[in-house]
N, C-alpha and C positions, 0 to 999 in steps of 0.2 A: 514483266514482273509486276508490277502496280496495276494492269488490265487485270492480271489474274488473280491478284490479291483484292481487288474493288469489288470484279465480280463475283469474289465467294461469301461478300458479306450481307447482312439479312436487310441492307436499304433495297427495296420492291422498284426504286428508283431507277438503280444500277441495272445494267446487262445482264442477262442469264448467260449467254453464249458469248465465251473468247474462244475466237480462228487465228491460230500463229501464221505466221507471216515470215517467222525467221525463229533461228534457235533460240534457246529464251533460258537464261540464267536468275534463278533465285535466289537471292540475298536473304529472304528471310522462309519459313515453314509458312506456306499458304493455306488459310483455313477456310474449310466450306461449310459455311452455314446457310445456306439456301439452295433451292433447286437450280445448279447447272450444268450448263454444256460445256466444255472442254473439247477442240478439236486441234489436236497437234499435228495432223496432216503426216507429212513429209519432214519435220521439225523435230530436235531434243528437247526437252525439258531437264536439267543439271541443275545443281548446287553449282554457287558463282567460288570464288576460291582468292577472290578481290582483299585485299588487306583488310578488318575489320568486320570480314561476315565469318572465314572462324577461330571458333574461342575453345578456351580449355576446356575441356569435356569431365574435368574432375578426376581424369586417369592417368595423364601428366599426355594428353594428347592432345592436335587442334582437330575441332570436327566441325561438321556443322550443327551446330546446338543455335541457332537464333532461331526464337520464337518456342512458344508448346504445341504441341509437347516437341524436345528437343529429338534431333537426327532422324527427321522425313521430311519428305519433299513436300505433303499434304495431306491433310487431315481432314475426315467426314465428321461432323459434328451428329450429335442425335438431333433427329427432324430436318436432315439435309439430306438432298439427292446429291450423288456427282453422276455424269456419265462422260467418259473420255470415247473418244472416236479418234485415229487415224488411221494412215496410211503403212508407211515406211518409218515411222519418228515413233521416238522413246521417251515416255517420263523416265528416264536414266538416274539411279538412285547406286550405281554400282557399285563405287569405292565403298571402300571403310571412312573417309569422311562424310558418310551421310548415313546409311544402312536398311532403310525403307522407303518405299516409292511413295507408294501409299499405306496412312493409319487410319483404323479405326473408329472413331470416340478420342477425346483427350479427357485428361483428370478433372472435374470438377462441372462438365456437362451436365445436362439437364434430361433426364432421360425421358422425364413425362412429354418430352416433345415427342419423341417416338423414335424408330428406327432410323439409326443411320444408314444410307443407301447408297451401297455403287454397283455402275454397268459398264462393264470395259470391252470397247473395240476397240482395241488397240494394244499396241505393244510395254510392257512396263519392268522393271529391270531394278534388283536393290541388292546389296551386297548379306546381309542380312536375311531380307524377305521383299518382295515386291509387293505385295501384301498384309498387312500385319493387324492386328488387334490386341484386343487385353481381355484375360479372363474376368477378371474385376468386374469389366464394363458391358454388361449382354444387350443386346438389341442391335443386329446388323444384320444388313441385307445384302449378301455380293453375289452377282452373276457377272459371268465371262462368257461373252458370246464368240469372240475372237482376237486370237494377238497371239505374242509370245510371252507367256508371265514368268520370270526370273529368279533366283536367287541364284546369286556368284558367288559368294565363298564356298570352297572344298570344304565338306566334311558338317558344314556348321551353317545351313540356309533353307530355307524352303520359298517357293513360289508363293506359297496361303501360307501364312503363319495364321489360324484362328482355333485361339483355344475359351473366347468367349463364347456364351449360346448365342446362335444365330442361323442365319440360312446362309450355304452355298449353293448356288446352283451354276454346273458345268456344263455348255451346251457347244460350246466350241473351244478352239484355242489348243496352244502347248504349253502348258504347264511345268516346271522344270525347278531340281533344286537338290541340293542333297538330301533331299525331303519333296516329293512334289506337294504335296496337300497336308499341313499336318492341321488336324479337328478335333478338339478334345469334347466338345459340345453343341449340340443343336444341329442341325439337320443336313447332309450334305447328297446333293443329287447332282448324276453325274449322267448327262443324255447324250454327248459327245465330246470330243476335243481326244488330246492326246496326254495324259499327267506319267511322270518318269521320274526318279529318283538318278541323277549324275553325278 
């Protein structure tokens, strides 16, 4: 948790690349504001469930809301890379206490740093969207070169939630969701993988 939270912040100091070593629970929404590596290997990546990481979510429910923007697991800021790499291991975003693996942009970003940017090899998983963005917020950059991209709920998820302008670009992977891709703007290319609506 605190490796992966060091490494997303803008000190040039700190590590670019964290390698899990073991399953890795998150007490808070880790945010990426610089260029890095992520490699979860063979490893989860969850929301911890520990007394005090969740709070009332305003709906008379506990979720996981610590940190901005609340209920994801990580957040690409504008002018950050992320790129995730593994094996067999999942940023797990499954339940309804949490509902996105990964987001977008948060509120009050700086756009003039530039696009926010992710590349996924790996596998990713959200009850919600395993994916997600904000129309609000335009400037993203997502490519999936491989993995499995998720959304779990029936009836109500997609694997891409992006209705901001941006670029997708699909060139591997399963894509999957009661929704596989849903794009309301900016440019979506798809050169392989497998996208499905479940």
């Amino acid at each position: 948790d605190a490796a992966i939270a060091a490494a997303g912040t803008g000190d040039p100091a700190l590590p670019t690349t964290v390698t899990l070593l073991a399953d890795c629970e998150l007490t808070q929404c880790c945010v990426i504001s610089k260029t890095v590596t992520l490699d979860i290997g063979e490893f989860d990546v969850t929301a911890s469930t520990a007394d005090g990481v969740l709070e009332d979510d305003g709906y008379g429910a506990k979720r996981f809301v610590n940190g901005t923007p609340r209920t994801t697991l990580f957040v690409v800021e504008h002018g950050a890379n992320l790129t995730v790499r593994g094996t067999t291991g999942t940023i797990d975003a499954s339940t309804a206490l949490v509902g996105a693996a990964i987001t977008m942009t948060k509120s009050g970003d700086d756009a003039t740093k530039g696009d926010a940017v992710l590349t996924v090899n790996a596998n990713l998983s959200g009850y919600y969207y395993a994916i997600a963005g904000n129309g609000k917020r335009p400037g993203s950059e997502i490519t999936i070169n491989r993995g499995t991209i998720q959304g779990t709920k029936a009836n109500d998820s997609a694997g891409i939630y992006a209705p901001q302008n941006g670029t997708i670009d699909i060139n591997g992977g399963t894509i999957t969701g009661a929704t596989g891709i849903y794009a309301k703007s900016g440019d979506l290319t798809v050169n392989g993988g497998t996208i499905a609506a479940v």
